[in-house]
C-alpha positions, 0 to 999 in steps of 0.5 A: 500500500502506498503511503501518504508520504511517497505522494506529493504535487505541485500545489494543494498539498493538503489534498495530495493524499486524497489522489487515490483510486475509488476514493471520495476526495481528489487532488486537483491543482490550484488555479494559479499552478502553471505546469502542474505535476503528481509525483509518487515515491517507489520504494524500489526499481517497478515495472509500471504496465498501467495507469489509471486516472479518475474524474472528480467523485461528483463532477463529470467535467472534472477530470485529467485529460492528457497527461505525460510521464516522467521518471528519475533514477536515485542517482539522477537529478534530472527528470527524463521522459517516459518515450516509445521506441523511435524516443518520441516522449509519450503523451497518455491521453484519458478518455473515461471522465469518471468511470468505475474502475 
């Protein structure tokens, strides 16, 4: 189970916590955050083969709509992009708004 710490964002970080599948909170970014991200602290080197995102619990319109991802090694200080074979940095885009997952 991921623990509250291994989670943090860009702003709104009271609610950091709330970023959780099937769960009655949200994180959302605050309105002033420009280049908003999510982050979340793996212990140990994964192997992510999913991603799933939700909608606001009671707002149809509220919800991610493309997103990018990145990553970075302990030793690395610098973020790299998640790319596809030919190094084109990948875009995941979210077609469900608030389905039950």
């Amino acid at each position: 189970m991921m623990k509250d710490w291994q989670l943090s964002a860009s702003s709104n970080q009271d609610h950091v916590k709330d970023a959780r599948l099937n769960n009655d909170g949200e994180w959302r970014s605050g309105k002033d955050d420009t280049n908003p991200w999510f982050q979340v602290i793996f212990l140990n080197v994964v192997n992510i083969t999913a991603i799933a995102t939700q909608g606001h619990h009671d707002k149809d319109d509220e919800f991610v709509s493309m997103y990018n991802l990145q990553y970075q090694d302990q030793n690395q200080t610098v973020w790299q992009n998640v790319t596809d074979e030919n190094g084109t940095t990948r875009v995941s885009v979210s077609t469900l708004k608030n389905a039950s997952l």
